[in-house]
C-alpha positions as CSV (number, residue, x, y, z in Angstrom):
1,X,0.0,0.0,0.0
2,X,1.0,3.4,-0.8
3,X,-0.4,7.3,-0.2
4,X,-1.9,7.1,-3.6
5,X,0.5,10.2,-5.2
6,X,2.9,8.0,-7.4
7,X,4.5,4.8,-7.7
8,X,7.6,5.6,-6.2
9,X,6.5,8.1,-3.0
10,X,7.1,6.7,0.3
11,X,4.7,3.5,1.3
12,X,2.2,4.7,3.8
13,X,2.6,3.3,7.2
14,X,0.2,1.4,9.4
15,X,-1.4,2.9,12.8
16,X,1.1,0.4,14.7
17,X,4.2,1.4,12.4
18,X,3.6,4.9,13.7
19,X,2.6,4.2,17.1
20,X,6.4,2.5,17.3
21,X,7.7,5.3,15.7
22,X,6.6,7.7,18.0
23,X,6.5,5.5,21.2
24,X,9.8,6.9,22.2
25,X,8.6,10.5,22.6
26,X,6.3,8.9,25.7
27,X,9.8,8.6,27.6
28,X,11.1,11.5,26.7
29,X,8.6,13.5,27.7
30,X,8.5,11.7,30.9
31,X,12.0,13.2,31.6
32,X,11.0,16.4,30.4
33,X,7.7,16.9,32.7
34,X,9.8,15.9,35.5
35,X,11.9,18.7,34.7
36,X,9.5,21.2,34.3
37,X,7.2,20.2,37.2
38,X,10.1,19.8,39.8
39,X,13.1,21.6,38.9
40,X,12.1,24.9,40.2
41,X,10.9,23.1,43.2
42,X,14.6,21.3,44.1
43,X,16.0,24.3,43.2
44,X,13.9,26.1,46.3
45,X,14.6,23.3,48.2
46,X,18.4,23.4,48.2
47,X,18.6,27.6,48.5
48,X,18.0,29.3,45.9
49,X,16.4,32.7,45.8
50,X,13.2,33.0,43.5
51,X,15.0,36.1,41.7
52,X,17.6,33.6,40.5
53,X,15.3,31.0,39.2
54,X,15.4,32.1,35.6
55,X,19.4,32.2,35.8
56,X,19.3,29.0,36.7
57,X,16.5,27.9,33.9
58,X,18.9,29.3,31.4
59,X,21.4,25.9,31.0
60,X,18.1,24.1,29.3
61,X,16.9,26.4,26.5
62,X,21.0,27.3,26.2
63,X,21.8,24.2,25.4
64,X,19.0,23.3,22.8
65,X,20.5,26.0,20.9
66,X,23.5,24.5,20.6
67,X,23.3,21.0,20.6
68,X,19.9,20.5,18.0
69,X,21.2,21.9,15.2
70,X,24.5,20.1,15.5
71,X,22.9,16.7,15.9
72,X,20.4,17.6,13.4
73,X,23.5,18.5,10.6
74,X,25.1,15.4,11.9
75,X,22.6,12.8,11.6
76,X,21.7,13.8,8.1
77,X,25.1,12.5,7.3
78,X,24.9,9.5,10.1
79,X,24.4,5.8,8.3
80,X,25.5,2.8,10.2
81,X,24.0,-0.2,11.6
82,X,21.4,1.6,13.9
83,X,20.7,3.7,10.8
84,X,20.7,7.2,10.4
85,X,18.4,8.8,14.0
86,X,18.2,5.7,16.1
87,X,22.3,5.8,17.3
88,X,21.1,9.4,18.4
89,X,18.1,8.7,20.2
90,X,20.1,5.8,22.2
91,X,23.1,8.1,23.4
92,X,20.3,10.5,24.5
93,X,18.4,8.2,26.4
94,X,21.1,6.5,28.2
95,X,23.0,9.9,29.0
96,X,19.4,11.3,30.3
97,X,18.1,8.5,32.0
98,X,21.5,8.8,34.4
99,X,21.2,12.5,34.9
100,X,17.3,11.3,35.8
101,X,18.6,9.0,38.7
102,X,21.4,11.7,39.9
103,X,19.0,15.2,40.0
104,X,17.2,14.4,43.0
105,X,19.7,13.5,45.1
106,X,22.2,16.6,44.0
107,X,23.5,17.7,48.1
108,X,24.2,21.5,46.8
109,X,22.6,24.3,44.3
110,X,25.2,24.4,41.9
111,X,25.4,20.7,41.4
112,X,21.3,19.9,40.4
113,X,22.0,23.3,38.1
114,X,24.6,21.5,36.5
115,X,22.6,18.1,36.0
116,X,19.7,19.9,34.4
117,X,22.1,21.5,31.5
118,X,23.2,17.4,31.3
119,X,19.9,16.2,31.3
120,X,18.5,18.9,28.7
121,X,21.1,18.4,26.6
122,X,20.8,14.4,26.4
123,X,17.6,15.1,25.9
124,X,17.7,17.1,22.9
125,X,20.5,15.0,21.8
126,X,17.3,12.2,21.4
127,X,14.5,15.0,20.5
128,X,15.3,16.5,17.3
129,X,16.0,13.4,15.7
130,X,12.7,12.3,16.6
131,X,11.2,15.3,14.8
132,X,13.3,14.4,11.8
133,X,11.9,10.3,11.6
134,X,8.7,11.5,11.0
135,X,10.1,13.4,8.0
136,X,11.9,11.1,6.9
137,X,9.3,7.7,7.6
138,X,6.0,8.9,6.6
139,X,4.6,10.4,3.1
140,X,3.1,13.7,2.8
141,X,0.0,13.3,3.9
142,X,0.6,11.1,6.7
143,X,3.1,13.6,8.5
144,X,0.2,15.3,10.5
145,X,-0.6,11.8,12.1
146,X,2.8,11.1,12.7
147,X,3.3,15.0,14.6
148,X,-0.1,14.3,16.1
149,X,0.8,10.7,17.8
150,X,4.2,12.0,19.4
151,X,1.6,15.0,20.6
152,X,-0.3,12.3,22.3
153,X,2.6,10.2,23.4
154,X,4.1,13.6,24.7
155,X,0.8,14.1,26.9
156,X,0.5,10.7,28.3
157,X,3.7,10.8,29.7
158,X,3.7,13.6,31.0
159,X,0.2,13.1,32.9
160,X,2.0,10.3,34.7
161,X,5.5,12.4,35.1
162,X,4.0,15.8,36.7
163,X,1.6,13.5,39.1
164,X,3.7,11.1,40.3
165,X,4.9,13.0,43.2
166,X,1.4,13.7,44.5
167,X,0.4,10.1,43.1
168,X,3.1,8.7,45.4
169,X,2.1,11.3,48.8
170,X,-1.3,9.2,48.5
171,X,0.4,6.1,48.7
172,X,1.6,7.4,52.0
173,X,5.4,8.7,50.3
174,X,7.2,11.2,52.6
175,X,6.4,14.2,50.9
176,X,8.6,16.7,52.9
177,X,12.3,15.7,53.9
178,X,13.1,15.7,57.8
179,X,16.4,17.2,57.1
180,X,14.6,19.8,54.6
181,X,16.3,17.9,51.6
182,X,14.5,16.8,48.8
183,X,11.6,14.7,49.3
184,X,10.9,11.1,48.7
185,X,8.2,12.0,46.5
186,X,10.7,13.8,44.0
187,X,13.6,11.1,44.2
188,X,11.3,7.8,43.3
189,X,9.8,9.8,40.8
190,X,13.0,10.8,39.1
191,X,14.3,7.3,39.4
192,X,10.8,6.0,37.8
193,X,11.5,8.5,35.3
194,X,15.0,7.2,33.9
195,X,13.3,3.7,33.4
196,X,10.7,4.6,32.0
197,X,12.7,7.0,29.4
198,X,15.2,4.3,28.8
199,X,12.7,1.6,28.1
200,X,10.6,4.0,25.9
201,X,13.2,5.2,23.4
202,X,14.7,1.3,23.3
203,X,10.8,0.3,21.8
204,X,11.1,2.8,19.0
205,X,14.8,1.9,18.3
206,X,14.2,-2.0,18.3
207,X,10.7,-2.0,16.7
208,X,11.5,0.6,13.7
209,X,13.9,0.8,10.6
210,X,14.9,3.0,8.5
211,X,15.3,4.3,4.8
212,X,18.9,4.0,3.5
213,X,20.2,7.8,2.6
214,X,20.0,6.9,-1.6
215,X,16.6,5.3,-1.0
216,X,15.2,8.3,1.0
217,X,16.8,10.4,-1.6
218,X,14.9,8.2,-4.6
219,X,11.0,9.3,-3.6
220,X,8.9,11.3,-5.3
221,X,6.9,12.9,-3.1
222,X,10.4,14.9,-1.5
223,X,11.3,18.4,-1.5
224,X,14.0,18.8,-3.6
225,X,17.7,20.5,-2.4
226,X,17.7,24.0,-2.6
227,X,20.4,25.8,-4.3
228,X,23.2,27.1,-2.4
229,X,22.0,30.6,-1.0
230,X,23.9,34.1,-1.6
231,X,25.4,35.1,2.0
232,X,27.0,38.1,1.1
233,X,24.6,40.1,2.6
234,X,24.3,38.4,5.9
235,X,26.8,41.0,7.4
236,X,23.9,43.5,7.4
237,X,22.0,41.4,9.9
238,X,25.0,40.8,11.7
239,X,25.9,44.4,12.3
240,X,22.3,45.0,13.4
241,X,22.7,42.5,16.0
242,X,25.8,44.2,17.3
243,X,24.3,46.9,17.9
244,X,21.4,45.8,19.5
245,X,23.2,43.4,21.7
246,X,26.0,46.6,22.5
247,X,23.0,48.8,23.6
248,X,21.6,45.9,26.0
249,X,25.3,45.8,27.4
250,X,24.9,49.6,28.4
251,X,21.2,49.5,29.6
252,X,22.5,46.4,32.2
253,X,25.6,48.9,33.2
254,X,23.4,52.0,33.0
255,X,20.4,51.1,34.7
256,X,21.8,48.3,37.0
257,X,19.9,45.6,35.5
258,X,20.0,41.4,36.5
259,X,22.7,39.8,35.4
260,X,20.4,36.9,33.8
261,X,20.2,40.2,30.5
262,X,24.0,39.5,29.7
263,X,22.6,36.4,28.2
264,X,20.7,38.0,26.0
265,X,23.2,40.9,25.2
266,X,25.3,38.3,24.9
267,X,23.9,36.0,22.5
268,X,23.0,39.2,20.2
269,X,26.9,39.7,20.2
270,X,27.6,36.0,18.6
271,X,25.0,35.9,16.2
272,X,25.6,39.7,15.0
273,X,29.6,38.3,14.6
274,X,28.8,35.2,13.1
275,X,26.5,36.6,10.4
276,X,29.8,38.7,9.9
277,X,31.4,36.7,9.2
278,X,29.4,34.7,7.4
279,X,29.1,36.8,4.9
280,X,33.3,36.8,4.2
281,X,34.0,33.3,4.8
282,X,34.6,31.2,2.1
283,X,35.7,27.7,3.8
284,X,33.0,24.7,4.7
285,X,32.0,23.3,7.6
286,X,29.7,22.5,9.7
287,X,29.0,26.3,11.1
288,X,29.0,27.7,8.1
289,X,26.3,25.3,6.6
290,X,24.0,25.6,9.5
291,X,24.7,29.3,9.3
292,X,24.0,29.5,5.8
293,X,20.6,27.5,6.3
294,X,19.7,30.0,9.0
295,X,20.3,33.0,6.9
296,X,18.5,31.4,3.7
297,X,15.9,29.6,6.0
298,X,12.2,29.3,3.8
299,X,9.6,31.7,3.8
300,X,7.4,29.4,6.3
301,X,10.0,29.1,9.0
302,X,10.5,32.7,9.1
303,X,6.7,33.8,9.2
304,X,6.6,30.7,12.2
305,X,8.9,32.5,13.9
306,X,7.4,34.9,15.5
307,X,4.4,32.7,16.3
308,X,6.8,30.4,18.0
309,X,8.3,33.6,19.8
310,X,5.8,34.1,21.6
311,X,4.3,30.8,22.0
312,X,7.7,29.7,24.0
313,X,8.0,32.8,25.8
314,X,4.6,31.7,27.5
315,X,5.3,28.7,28.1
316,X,8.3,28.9,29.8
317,X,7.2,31.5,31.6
318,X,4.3,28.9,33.1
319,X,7.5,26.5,33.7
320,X,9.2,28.4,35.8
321,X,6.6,30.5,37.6
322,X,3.3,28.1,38.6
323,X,4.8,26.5,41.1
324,X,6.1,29.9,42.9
325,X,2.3,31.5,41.9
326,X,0.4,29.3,43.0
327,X,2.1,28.6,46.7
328,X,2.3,32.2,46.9
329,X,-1.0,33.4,45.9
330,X,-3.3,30.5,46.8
331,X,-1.5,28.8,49.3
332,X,-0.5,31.5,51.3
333,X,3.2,31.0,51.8
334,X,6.6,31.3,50.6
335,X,8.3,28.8,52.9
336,X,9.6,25.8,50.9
337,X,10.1,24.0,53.6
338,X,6.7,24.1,54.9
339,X,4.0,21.2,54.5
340,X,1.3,23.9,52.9
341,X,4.2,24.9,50.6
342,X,4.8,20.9,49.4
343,X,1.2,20.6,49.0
344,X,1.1,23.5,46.9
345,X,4.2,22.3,44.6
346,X,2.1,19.0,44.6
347,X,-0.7,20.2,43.3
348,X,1.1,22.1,40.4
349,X,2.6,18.7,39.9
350,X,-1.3,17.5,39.3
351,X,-1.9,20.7,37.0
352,X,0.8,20.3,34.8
353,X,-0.3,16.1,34.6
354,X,-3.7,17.9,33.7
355,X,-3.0,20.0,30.7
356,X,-0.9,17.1,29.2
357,X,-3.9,14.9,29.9
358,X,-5.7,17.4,28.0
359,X,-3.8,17.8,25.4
360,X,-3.4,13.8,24.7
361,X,-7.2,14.6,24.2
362,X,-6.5,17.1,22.2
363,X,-4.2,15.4,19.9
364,X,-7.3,13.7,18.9
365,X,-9.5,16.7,18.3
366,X,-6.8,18.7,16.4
367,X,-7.0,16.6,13.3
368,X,-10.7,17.3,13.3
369,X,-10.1,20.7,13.8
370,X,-7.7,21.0,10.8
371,X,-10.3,19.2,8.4
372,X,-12.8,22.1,9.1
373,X,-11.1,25.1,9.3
374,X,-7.5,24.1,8.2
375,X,-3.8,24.8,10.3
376,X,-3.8,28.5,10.7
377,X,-7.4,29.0,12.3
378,X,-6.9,25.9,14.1
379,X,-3.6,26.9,15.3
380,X,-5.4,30.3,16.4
381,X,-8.4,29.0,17.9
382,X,-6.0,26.6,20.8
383,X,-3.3,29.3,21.3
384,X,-6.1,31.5,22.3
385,X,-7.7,28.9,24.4
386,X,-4.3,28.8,26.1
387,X,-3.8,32.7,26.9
388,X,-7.3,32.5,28.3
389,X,-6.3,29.5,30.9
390,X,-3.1,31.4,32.2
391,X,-5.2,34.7,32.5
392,X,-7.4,33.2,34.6
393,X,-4.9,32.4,37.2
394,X,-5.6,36.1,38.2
395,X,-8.8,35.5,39.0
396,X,-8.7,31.8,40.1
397,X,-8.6,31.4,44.1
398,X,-9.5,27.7,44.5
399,X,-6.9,25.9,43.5
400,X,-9.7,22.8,42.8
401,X,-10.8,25.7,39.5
402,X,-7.2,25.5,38.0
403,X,-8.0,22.9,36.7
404,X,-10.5,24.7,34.3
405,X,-7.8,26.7,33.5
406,X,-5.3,23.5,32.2
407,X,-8.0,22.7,29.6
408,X,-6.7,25.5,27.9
409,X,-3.5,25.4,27.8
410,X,-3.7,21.6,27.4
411,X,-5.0,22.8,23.5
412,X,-2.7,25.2,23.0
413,X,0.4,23.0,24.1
414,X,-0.7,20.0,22.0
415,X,-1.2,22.6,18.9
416,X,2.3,24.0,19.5
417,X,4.1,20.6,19.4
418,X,2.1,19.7,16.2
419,X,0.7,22.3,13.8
420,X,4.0,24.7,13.6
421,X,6.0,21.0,12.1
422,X,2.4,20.4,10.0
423,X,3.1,24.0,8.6
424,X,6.6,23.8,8.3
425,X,7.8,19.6,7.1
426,X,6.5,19.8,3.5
427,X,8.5,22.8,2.6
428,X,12.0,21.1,4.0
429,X,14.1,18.6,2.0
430,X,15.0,15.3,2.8
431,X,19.0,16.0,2.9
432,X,18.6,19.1,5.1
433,X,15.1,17.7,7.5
434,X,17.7,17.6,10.9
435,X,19.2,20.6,10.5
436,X,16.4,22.7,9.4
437,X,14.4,20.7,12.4
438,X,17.1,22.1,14.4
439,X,17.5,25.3,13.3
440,X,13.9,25.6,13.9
441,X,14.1,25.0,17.5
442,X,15.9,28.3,17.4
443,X,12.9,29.3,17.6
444,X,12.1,27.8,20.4
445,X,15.3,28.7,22.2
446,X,15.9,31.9,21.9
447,X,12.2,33.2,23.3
448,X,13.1,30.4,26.7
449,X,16.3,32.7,26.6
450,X,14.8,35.9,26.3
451,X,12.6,35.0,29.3
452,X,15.3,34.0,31.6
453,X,16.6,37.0,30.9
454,X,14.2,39.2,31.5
455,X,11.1,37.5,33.3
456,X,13.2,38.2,36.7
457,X,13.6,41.9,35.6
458,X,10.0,42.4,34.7
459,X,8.9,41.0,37.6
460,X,10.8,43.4,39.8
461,X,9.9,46.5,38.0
462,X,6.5,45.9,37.1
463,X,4.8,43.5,38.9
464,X,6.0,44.0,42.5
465,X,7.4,40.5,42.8
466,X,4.7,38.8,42.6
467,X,5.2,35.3,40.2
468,X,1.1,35.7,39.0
469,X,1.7,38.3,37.2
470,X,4.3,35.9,35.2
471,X,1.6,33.4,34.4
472,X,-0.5,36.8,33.0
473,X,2.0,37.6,30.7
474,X,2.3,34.1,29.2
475,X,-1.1,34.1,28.7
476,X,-1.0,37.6,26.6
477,X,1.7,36.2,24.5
478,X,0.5,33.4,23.3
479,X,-2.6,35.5,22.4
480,X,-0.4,37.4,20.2
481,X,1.8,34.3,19.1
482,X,-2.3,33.4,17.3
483,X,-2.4,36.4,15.7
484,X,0.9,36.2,14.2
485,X,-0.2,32.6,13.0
486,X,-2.0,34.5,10.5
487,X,0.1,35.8,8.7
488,X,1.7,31.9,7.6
489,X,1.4,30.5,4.6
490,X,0.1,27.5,4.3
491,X,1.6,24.5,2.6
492,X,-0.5,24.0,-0.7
């Protein structure tokens, strides 16, 4: 059997081919909840001040910038026996499933900071190849299934992953350490975690195989290579990113600001001086191929862009800040090492299960959605249903009601992890689908940067301190991120 568009396009894939295809994403995103649920919290826990949060954030979005769109150039030219993602998605997974196991029971600050940028990275290491298998597995018109099964693996996991702390309290777990460590709760479900990653990614790298590069490179129903694209220019980008990131520089010394915004100054710096030179470098290599790609990036991924600017920006704004929000706001208290302050943390554990429960759901609706009103006004339609769900943490007071707000954002966070690759995957060739993957999760990235940099900042100087007012702004942002969706073309 084949998708029906010529003899020679890639043979459509059963509903159990792509279930093992995507079955590794369930582990992954087990890690990755953990993370997002918990980090903040052990952070707390072992001293650190909630102005400093975001600094500490920075080592996961940081290190996705660097290490996807390496892997991704890499395994585009990766063939051995494991084929051409798999060896990638095994070093993740082993590497990740060990920093899994160490996290919880990290003794100082500076140690758990350093086993998040470990775990992020292996993570990512097994991540954007995963985004590339579907391109490279499934014919046209079977890539929004494929996006839309990791989307529901990625929310099944990570119901289980955010609740298993509270899941295990109930089972009468020690939920606060008598020493004021971390609690018992946290460690069994970080060691549950590296299992259940390991075992996950080994499914999809024993149960699948994988086109040979000249047979990928034989179907039809590909985008061909584009030609090589005129950099000469790029120096004008870079010089504008100079000076941007030299005025940030004097607005930190000028007006005092947090020393998380030398990140961002800083990264404007190496981009503006890599688009330099760019522009007057004639050798090969690695950098100056993904470089190039950025610069000539298609139309698609630049109008997505901005819609996953500010789609990212909320979201990792909700990452950070629900656990300090809520304990704060509707808990009453600031004192990690209080029993309300666990319960609190707890139940943000059981909100963030929620909206990945949700959007599991919603991975089923979305298709649906897309047959009626097609990617853009679906993609619209769930980013606005998730700006409404962090708003309403502002006016929310029973933390039972929160869970009305998760409904929302469980829509927009399945539409985010599946509609933006729907839009983007039949404009990219098959040579270039891992880098281009990763240079889209620049996109990604930079706006998780941005708001380590300045979340702490605006917090300070307009919002009194008061994490809430975090969860607001993500929620206006990703009402703008579904404006901007429409000005995307989409594929025809």
């Amino acid at each position: 059997m084949n998708d029906g568009t010529s003899a020679n396009s890639k043979p459509a894939l059963s509903f159990w081919q792509i279930w093992n295809m995507c079955f590794g994403f369930l582990g992954l995103q087990f890690g990755f909840a953990l993370q997002n649920a918990n980090i903040s919290r052990i952070f707390q826990t072992l001293g650190a001040d909630l102005n400093d949060i975001p600094a500490l954030w920075i080592a996961a979005p940081l290190t996705g910038l660097i290490v996807q769109p390496i892997i991704g150039h890499f395994s585009d030219r990766t063939w051995n026996r494991l084929g051409r993602r798999r060896p990638y998605f095994l070093a993740g997974a082993v590497f990740a499933s060990v920093a899994l196991l160490w996290m919880p029971n990290a003794p100082v600050l500076w140690m758990a900071a350093g086993l998040l940028w470990i775990l992020d990275a292996s993570i990512n290491v097994s991540m954007e190849p995963f985004r590339a298998f579907v391109g490279d597995q499934l014919p046209t018109r079977q890539r929004p299934s494929g996006y839309a099964m990791q989307s529901f693996f990625i929310g099944v996991g990570a119901v289980v992953a955010s609740a298993l702390p509270w899941i295990l309290a109930q089972f009468g777990v020690a939920n606060v350490a008598p020493d004021g460590g971390i609690p018992d709760t946290v460690k069994y479900a970080f060691y549950a975690g590296g299992a259940v990653l390991l075992g996950a990614v080994l499914w999809t790298i024993f149960s699948t195989r994988e086109y040979p590069p000249d047979r990928l490179q034989s179907f039809s129903d590909g985008v061909a290579e584009q030609p090589p694209v005129d950099v000469s220019q790029a120096w004008r980008w870079g010089v504008l990113l100079l000076l941007v990131g030299v005025a940030v520089l004097f607005a930190i010394q000028h007006f005092a600001l947090e020393k998380e915004v030398y990140v961002l100054g800083g990264g404007l710096l190496v981009f503006g001086l890599l688009f330099v030179w760019l522009s007057f470098s004639r050798g090969r290599g690695m950098l100056r191929e993904v470089m190039g790609d950025l610069y000539g990036m298609p139309v698609s991924m630049r109008q997505l862009a901005w819609v996953q600017l500010f789609s990212w920006f909320a979201l990792f704004a909700m990452w950070i800040y629900t656990t300090a929000g809520v304990t704060e706001t509707i808990y009453g208290t600031t004192d990690v090492h209080s029993a309300l302050y666990n319960e609190g943390a707890n139940w943000v554990g059981v909100l963030f299960a929620a909206y990945n429960g949700f959007a599991a759901v919603a991975a089923v609706v979305i298709p649906l959605m897309v047959r009626r009103w097609g990617l853009r006004i679906s993609h619209l339609i769930n980013l606005c249903l998730g700006g409404a769900g962090l708003l309403s943490f502002l006016l929310i007071r029973d933390p039972q009601w929160l869970l009305a707000s998760m409904v929302g954002v469980g829509f927009a966070w399945a539409s985010i992890l599946s509609l933006p690759y729907a839009l983007l995957s039949d404009n990219l060739p098959a040579a270039k689908m891992g880098v281009y993957m990763g240079i889209f999760n620049f996109f990604i990235v930079i706006p998780q940067l941005l708001a380590a940099s300045v979340l702490g900042l605006l917090l300070r100087l307009c919002f009194h301190n008061q994490p809430i007012w975090a969860l607001a702004l993500g929620g206006a942002c990703l009402l703008v991120a579904g404006l901007f969706t429409l000005r995307v073309r989409e594929p025809g």
